[in-house]
mmCIF file of the N, C-alpha and C atoms, coordinates in Angstrom:
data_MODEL
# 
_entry.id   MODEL 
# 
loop_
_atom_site.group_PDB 
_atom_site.id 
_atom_site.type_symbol 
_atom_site.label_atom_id 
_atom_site.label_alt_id 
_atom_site.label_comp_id 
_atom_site.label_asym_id 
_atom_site.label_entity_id 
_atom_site.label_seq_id 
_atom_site.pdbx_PDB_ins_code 
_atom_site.Cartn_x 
_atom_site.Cartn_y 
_atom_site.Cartn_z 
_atom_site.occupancy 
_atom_site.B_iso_or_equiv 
_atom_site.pdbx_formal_charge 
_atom_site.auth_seq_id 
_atom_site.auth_comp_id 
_atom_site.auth_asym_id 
_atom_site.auth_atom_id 
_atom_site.pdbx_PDB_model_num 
ATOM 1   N N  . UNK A 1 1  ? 68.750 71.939 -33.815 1.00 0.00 ? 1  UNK A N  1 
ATOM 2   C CA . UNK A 1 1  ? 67.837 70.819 -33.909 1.00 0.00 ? 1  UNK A CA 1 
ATOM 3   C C  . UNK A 1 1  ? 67.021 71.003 -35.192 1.00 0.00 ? 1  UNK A C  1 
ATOM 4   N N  . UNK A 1 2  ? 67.161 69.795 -36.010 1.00 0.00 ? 2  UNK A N  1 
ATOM 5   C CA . UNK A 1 2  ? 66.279 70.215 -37.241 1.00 0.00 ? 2  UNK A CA 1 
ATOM 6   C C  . UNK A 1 2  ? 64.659 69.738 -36.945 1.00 0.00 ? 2  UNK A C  1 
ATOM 7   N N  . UNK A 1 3  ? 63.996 70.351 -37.951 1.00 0.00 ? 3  UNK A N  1 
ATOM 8   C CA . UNK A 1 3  ? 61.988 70.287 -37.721 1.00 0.00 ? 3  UNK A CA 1 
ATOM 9   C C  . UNK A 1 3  ? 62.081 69.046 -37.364 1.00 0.00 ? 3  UNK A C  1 
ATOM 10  N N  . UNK A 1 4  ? 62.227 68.359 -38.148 1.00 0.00 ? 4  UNK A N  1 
ATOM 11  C CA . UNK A 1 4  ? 61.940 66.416 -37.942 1.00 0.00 ? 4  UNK A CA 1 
ATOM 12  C C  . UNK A 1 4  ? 62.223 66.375 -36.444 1.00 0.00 ? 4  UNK A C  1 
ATOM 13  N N  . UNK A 1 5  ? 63.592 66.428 -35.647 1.00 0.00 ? 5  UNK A N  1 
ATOM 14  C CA . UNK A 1 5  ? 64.073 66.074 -34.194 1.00 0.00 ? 5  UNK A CA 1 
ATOM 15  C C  . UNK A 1 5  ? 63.191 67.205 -33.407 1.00 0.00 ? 5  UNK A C  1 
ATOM 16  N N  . UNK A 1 6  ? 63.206 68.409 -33.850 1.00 0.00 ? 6  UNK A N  1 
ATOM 17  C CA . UNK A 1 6  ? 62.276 69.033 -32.973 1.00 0.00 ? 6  UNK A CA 1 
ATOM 18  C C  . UNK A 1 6  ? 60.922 68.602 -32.315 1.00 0.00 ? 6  UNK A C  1 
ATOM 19  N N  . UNK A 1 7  ? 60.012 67.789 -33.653 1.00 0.00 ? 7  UNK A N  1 
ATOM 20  C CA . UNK A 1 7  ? 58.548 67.647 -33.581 1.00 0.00 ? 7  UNK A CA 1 
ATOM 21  C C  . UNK A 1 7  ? 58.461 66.515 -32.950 1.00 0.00 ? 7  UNK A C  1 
ATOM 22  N N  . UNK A 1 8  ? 60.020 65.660 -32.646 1.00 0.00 ? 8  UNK A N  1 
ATOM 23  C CA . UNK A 1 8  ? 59.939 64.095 -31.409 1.00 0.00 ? 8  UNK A CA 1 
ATOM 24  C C  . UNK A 1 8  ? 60.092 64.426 -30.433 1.00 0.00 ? 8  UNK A C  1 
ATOM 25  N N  . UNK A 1 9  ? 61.043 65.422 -30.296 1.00 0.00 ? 9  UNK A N  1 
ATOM 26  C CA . UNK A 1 9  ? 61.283 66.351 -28.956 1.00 0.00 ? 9  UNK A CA 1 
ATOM 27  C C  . UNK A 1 9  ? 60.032 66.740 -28.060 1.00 0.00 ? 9  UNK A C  1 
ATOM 28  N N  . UNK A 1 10 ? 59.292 67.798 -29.362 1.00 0.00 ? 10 UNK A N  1 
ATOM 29  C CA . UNK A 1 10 ? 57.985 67.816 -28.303 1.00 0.00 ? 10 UNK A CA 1 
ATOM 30  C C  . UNK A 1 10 ? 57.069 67.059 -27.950 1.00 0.00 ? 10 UNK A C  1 
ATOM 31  N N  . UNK A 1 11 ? 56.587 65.851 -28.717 1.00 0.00 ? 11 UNK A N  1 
ATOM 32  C CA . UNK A 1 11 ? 56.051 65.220 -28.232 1.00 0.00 ? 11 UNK A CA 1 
ATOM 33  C C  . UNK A 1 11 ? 56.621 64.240 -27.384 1.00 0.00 ? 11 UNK A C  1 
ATOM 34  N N  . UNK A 1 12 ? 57.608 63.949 -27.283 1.00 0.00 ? 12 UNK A N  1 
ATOM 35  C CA . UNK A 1 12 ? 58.226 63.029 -26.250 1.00 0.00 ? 12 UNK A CA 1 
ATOM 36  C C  . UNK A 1 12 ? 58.366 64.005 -24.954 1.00 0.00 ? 12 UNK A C  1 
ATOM 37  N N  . UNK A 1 13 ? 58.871 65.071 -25.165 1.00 0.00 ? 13 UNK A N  1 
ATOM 38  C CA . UNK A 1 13 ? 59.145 65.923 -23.963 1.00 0.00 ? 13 UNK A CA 1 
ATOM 39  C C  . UNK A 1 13 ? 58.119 66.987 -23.278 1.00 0.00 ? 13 UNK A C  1 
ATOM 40  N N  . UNK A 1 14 ? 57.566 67.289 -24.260 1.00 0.00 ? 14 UNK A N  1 
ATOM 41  C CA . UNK A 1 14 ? 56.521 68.473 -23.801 1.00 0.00 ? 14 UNK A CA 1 
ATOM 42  C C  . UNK A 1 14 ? 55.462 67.966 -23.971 1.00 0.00 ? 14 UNK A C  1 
ATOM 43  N N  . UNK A 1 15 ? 55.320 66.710 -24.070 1.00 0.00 ? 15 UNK A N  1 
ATOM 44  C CA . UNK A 1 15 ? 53.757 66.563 -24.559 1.00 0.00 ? 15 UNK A CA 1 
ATOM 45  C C  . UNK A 1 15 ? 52.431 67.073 -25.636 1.00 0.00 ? 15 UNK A C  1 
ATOM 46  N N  . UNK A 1 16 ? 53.623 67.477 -26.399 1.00 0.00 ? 16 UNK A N  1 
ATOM 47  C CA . UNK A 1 16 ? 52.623 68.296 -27.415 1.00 0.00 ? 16 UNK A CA 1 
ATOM 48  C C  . UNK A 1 16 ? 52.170 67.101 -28.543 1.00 0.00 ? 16 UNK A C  1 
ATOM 49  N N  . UNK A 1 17 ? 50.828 66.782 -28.878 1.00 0.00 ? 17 UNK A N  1 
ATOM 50  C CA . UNK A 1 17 ? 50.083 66.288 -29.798 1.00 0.00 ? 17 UNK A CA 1 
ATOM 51  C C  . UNK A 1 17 ? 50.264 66.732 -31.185 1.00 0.00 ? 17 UNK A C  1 
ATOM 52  N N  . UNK A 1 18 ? 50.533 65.727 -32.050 1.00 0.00 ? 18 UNK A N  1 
ATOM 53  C CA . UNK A 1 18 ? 50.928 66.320 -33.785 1.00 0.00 ? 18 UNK A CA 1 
ATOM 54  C C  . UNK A 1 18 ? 49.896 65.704 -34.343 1.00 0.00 ? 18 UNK A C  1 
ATOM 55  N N  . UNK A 1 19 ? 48.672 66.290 -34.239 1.00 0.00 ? 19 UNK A N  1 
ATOM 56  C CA . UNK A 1 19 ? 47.467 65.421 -34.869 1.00 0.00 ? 19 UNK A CA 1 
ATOM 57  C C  . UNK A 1 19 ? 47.416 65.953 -36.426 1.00 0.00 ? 19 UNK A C  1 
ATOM 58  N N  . UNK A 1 20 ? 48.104 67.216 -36.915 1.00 0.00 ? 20 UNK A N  1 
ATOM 59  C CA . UNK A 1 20 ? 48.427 67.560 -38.286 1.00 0.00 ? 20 UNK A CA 1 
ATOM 60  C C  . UNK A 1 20 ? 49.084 66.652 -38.820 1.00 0.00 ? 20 UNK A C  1 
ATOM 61  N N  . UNK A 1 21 ? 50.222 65.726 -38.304 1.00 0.00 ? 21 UNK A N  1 
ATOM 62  C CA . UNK A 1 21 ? 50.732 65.018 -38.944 1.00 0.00 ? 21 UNK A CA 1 
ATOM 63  C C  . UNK A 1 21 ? 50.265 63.678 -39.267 1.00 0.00 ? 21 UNK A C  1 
ATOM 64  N N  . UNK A 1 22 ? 49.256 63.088 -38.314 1.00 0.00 ? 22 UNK A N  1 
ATOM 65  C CA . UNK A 1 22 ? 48.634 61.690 -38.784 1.00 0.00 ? 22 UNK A CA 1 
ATOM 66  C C  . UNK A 1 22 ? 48.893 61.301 -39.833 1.00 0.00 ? 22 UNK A C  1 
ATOM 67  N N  . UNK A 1 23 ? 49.105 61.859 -41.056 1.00 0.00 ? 23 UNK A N  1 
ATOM 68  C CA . UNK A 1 23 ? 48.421 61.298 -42.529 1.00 0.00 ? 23 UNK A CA 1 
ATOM 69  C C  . UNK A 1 23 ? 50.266 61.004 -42.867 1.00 0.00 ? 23 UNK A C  1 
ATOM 70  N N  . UNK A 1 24 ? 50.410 62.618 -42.171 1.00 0.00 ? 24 UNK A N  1 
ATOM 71  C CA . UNK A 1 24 ? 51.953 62.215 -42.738 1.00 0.00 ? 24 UNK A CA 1 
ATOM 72  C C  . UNK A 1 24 ? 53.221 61.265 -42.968 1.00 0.00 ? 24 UNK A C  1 
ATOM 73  N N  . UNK A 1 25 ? 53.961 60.608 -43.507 1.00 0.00 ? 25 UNK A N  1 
ATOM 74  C CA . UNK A 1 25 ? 54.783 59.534 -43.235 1.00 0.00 ? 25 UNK A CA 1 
ATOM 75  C C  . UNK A 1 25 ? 56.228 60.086 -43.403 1.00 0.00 ? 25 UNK A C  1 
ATOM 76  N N  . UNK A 1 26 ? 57.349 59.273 -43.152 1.00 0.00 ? 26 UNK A N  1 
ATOM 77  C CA . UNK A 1 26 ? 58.659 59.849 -43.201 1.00 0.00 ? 26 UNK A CA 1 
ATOM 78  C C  . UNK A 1 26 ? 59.653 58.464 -43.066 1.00 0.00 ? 26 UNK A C  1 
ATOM 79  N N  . UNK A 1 27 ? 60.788 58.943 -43.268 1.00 0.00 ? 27 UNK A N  1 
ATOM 80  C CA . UNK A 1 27 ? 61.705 57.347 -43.079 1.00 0.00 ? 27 UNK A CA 1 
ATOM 81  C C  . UNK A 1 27 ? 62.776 57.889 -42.587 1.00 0.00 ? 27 UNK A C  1 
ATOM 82  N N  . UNK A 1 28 ? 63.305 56.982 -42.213 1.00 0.00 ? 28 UNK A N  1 
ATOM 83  C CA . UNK A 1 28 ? 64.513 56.738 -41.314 1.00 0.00 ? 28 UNK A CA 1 
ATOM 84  C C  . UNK A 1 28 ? 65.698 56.195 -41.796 1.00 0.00 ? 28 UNK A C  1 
ATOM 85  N N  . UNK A 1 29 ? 67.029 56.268 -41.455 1.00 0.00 ? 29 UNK A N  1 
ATOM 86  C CA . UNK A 1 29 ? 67.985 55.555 -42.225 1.00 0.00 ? 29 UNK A CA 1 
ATOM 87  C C  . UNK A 1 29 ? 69.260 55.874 -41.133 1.00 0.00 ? 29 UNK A C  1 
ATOM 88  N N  . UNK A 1 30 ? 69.943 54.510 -40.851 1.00 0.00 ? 30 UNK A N  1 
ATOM 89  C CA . UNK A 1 30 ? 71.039 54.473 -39.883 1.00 0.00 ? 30 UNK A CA 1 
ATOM 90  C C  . UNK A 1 30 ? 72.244 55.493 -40.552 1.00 0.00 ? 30 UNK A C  1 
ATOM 91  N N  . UNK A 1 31 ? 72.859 55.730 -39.865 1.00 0.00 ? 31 UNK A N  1 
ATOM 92  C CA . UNK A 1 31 ? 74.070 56.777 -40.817 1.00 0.00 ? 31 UNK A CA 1 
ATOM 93  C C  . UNK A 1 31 ? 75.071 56.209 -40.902 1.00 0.00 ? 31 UNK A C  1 
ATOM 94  N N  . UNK A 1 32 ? 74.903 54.683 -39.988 1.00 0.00 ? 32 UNK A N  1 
ATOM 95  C CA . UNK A 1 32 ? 76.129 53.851 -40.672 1.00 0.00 ? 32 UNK A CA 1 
ATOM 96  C C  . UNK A 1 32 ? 76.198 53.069 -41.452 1.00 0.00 ? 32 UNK A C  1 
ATOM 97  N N  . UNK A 1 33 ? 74.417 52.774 -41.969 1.00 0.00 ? 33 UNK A N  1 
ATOM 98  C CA . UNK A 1 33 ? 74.566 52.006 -43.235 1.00 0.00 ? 33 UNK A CA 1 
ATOM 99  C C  . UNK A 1 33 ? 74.832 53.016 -44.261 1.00 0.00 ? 33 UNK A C  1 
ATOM 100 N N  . UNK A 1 34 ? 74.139 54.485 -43.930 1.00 0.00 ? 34 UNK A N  1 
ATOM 101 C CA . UNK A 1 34 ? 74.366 55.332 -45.221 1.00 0.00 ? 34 UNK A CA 1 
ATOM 102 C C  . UNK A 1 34 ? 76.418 55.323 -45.547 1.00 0.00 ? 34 UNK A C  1 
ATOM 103 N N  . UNK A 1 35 ? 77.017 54.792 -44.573 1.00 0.00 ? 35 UNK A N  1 
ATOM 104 C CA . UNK A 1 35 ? 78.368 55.134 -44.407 1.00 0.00 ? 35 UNK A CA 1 
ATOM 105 C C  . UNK A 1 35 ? 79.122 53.925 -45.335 1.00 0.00 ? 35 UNK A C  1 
ATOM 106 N N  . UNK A 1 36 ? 78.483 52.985 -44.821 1.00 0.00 ? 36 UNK A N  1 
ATOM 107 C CA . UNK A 1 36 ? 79.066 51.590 -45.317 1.00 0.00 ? 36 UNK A CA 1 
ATOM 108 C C  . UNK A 1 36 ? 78.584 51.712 -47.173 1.00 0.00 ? 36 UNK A C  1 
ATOM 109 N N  . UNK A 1 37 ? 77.287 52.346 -47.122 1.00 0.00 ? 37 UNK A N  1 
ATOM 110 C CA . UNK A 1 37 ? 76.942 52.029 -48.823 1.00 0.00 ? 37 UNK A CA 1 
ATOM 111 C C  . UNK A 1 37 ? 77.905 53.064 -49.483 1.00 0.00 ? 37 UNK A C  1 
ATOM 112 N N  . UNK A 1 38 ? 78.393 54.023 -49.533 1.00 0.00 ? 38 UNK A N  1 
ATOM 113 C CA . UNK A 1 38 ? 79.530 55.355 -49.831 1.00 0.00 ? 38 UNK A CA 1 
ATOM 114 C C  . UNK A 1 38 ? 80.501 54.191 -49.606 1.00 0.00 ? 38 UNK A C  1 
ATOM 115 N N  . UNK A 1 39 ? 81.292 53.429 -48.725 1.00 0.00 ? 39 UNK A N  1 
ATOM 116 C CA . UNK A 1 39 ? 82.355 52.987 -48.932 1.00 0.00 ? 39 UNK A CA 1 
ATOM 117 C C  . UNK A 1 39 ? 82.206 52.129 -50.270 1.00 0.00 ? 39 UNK A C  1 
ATOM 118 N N  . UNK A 1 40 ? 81.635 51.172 -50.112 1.00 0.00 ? 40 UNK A N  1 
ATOM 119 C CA . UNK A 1 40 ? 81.375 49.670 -50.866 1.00 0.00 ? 40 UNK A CA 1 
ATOM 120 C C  . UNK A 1 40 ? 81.133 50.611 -52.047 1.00 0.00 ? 40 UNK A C  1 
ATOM 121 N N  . UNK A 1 41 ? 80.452 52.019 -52.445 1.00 0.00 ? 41 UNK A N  1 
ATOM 122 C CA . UNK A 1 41 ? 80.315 52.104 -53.860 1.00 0.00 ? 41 UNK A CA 1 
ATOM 123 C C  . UNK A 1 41 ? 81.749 52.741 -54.360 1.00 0.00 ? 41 UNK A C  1 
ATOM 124 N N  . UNK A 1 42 ? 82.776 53.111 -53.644 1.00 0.00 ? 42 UNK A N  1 
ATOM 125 C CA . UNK A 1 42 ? 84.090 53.709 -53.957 1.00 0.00 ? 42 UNK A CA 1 
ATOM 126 C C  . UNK A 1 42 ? 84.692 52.502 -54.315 1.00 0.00 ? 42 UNK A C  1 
ATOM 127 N N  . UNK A 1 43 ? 84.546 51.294 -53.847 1.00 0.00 ? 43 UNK A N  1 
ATOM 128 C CA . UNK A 1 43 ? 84.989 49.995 -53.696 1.00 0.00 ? 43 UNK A CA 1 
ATOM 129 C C  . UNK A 1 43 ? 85.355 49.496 -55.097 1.00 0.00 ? 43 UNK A C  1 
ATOM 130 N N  . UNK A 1 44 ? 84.227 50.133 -55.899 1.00 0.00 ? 44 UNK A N  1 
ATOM 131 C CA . UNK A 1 44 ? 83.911 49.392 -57.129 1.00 0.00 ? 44 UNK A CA 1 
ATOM 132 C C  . UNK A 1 44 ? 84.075 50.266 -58.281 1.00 0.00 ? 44 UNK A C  1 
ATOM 133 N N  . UNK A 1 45 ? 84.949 49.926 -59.173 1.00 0.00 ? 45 UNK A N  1 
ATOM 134 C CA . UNK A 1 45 ? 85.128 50.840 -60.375 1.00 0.00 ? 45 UNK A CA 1 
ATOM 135 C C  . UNK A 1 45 ? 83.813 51.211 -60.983 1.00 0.00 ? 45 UNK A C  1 
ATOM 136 N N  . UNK A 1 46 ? 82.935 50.044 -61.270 1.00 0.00 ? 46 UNK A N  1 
ATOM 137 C CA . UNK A 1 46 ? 81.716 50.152 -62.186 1.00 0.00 ? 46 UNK A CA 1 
ATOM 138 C C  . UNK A 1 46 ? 80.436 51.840 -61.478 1.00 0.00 ? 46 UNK A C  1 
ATOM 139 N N  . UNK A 1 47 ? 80.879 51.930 -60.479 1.00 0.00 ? 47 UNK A N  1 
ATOM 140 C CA . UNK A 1 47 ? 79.984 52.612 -59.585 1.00 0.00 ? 47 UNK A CA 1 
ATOM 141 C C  . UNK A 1 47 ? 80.375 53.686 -59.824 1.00 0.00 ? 47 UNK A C  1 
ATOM 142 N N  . UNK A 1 48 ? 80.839 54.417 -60.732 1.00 0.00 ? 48 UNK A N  1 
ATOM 143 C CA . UNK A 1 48 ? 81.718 55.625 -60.907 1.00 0.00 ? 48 UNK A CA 1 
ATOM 144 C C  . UNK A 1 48 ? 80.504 56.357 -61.610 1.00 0.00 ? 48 UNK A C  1 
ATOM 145 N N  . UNK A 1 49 ? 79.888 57.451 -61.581 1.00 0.00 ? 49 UNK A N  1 
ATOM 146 C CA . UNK A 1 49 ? 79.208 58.492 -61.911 1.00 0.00 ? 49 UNK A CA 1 
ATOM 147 C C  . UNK A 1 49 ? 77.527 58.137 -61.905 1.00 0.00 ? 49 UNK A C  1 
ATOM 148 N N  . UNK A 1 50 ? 77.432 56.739 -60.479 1.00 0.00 ? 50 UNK A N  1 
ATOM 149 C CA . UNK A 1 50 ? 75.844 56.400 -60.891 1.00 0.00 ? 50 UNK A CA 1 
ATOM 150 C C  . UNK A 1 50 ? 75.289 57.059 -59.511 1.00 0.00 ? 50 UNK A C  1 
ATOM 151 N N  . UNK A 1 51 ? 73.915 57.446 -59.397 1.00 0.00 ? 51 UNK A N  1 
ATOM 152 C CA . UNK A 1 51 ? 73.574 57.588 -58.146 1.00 0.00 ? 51 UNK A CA 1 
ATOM 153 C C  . UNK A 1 51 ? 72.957 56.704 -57.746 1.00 0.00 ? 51 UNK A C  1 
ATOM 154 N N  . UNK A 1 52 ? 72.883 56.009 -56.451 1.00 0.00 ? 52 UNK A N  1 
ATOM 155 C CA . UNK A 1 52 ? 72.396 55.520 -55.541 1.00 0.00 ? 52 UNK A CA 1 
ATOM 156 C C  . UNK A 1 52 ? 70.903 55.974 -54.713 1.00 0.00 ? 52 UNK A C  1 
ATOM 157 N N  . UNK A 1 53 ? 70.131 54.929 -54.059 1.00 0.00 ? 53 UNK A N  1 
ATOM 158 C CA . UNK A 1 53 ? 69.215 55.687 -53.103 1.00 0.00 ? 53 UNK A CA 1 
ATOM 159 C C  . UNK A 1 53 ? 69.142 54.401 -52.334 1.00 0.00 ? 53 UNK A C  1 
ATOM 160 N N  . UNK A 1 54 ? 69.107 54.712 -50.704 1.00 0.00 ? 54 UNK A N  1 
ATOM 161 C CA . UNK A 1 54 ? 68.684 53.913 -49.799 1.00 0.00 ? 54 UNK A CA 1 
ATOM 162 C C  . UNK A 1 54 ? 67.672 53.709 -49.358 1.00 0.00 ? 54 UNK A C  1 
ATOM 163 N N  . UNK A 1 55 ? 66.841 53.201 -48.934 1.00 0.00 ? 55 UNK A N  1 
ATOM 164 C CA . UNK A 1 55 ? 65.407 53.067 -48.851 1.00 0.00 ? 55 UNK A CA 1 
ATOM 165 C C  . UNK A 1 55 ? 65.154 52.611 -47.123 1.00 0.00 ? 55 UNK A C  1 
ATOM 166 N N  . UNK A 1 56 ? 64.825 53.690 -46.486 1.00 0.00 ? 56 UNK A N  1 
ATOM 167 C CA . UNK A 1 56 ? 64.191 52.261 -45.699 1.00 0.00 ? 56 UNK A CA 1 
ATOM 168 C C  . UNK A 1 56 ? 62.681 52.376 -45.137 1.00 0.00 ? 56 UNK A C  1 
ATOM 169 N N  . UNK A 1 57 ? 62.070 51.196 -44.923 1.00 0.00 ? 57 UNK A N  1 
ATOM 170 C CA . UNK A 1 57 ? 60.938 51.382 -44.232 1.00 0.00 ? 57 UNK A CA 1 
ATOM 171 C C  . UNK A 1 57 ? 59.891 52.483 -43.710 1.00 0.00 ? 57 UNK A C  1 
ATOM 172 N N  . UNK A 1 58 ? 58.778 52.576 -44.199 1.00 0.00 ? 58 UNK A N  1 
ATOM 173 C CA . UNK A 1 58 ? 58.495 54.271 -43.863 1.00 0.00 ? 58 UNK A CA 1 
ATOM 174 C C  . UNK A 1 58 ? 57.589 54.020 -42.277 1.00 0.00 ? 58 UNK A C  1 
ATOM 175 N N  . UNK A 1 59 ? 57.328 55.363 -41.956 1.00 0.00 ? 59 UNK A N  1 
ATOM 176 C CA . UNK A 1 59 ? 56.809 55.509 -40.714 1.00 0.00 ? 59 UNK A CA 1 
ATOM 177 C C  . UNK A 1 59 ? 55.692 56.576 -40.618 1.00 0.00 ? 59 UNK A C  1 
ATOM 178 N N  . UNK A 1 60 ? 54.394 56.090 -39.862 1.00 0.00 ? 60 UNK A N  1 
ATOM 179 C CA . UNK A 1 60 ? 53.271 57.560 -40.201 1.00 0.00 ? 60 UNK A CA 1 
ATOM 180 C C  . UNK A 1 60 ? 53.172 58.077 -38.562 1.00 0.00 ? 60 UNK A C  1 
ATOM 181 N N  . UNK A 1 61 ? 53.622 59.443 -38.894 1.00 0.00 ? 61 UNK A N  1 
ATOM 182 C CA . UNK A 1 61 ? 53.549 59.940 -37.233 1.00 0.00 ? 61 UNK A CA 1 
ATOM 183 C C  . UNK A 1 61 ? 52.358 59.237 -36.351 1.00 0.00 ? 61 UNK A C  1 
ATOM 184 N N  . UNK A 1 62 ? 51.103 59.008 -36.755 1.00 0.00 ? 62 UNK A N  1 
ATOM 185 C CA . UNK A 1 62 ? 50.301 58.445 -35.956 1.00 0.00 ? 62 UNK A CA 1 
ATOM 186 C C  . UNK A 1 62 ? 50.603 57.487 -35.338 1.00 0.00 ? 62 UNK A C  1 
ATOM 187 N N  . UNK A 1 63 ? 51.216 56.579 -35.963 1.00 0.00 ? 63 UNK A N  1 
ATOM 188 C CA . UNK A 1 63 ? 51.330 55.268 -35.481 1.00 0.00 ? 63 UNK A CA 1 
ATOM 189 C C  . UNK A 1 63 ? 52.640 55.522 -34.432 1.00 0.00 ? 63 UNK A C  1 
ATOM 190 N N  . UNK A 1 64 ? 53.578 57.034 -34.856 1.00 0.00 ? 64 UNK A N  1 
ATOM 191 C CA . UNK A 1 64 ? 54.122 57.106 -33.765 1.00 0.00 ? 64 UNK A CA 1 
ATOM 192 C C  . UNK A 1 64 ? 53.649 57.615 -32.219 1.00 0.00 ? 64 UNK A C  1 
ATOM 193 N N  . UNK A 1 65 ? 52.685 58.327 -32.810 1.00 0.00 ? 65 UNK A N  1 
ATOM 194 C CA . UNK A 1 65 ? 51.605 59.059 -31.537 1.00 0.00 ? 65 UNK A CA 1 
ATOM 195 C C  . UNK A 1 65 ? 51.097 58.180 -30.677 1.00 0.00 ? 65 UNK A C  1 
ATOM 196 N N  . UNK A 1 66 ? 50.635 57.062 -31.636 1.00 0.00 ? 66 UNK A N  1 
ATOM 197 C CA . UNK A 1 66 ? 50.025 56.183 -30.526 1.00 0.00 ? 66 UNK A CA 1 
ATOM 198 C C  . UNK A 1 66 ? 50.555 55.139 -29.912 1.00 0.00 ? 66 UNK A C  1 
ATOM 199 N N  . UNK A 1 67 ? 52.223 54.909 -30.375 1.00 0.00 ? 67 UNK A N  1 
ATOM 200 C CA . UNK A 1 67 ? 52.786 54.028 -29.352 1.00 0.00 ? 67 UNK A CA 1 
ATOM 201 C C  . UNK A 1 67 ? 53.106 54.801 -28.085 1.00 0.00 ? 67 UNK A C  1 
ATOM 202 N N  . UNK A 1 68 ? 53.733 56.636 -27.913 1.00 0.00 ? 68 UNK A N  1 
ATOM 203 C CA . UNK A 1 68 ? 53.656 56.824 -26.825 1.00 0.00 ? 68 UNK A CA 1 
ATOM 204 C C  . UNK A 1 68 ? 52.368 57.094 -25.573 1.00 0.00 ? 68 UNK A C  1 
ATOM 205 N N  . UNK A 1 69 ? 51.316 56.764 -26.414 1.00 0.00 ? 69 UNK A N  1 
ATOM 206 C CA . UNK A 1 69 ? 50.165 56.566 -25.326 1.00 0.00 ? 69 UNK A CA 1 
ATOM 207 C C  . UNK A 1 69 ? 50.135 54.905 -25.062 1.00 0.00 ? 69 UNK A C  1 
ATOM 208 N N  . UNK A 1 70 ? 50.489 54.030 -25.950 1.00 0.00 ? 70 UNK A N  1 
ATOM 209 C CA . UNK A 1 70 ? 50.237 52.735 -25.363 1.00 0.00 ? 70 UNK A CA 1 
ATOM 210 C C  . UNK A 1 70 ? 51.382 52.562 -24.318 1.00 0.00 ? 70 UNK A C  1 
ATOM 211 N N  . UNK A 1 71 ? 52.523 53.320 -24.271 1.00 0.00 ? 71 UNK A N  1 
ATOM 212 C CA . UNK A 1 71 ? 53.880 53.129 -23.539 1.00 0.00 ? 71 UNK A CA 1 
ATOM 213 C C  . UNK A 1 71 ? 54.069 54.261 -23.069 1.00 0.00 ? 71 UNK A C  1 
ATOM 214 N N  . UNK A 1 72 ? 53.056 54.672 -21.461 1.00 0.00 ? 72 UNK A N  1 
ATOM 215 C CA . UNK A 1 72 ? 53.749 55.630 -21.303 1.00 0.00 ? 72 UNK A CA 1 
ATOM 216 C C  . UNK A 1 72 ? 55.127 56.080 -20.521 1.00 0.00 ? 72 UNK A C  1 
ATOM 217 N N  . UNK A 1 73 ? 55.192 54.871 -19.941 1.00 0.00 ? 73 UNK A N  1 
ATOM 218 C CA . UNK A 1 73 ? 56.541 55.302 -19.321 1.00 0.00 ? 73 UNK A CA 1 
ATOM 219 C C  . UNK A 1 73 ? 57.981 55.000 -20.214 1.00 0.00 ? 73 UNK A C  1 
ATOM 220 N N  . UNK A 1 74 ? 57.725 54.732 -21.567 1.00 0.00 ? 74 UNK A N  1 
ATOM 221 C CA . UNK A 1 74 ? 58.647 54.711 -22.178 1.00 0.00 ? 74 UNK A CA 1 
ATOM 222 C C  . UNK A 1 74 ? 59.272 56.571 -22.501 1.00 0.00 ? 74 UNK A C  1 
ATOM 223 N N  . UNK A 1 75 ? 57.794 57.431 -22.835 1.00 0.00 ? 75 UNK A N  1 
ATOM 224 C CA . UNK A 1 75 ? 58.105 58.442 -22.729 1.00 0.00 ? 75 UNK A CA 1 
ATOM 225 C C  . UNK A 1 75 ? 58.185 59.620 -22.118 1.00 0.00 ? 75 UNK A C  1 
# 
């Protein structure tokens, strides 16, 4: 389990509070869009020696903290 899945783990499972992380933010990214953008750039001659970056939407642990107190039986 890497740090990131660990630190949802405990707070979803053990109930442990990440009030160090409040400030912190992080992002997310499906692994099948990361899959589909690797195909579509093989796709294309022009795409040959460029790098890419996917972006998505960021997230601040707080705001994850405090949806499992507004929802608790979600967790």
């Amino acid at each position: 389990m890497n740090t990131t899945t660990k630190m949802w783990h405990d707070v979803v499972f053990n109930d442990t509070r990440i009030d160090h992380l409040n400030n912190s933010e992080g992002g997310w990214v499906d692994v099948e869009d990361v899959a589909l953008e690797h195909i579509r750039a093989l796709q294309k001659s022009e795409t040959g020696g460029q790098w890419f970056l996917l972006v998505a939407g960021s997230f601040y642990w707080n705001e994850f903290n405090e949806s499992l107190y507004l929802f608790p039986l979600v967790s």
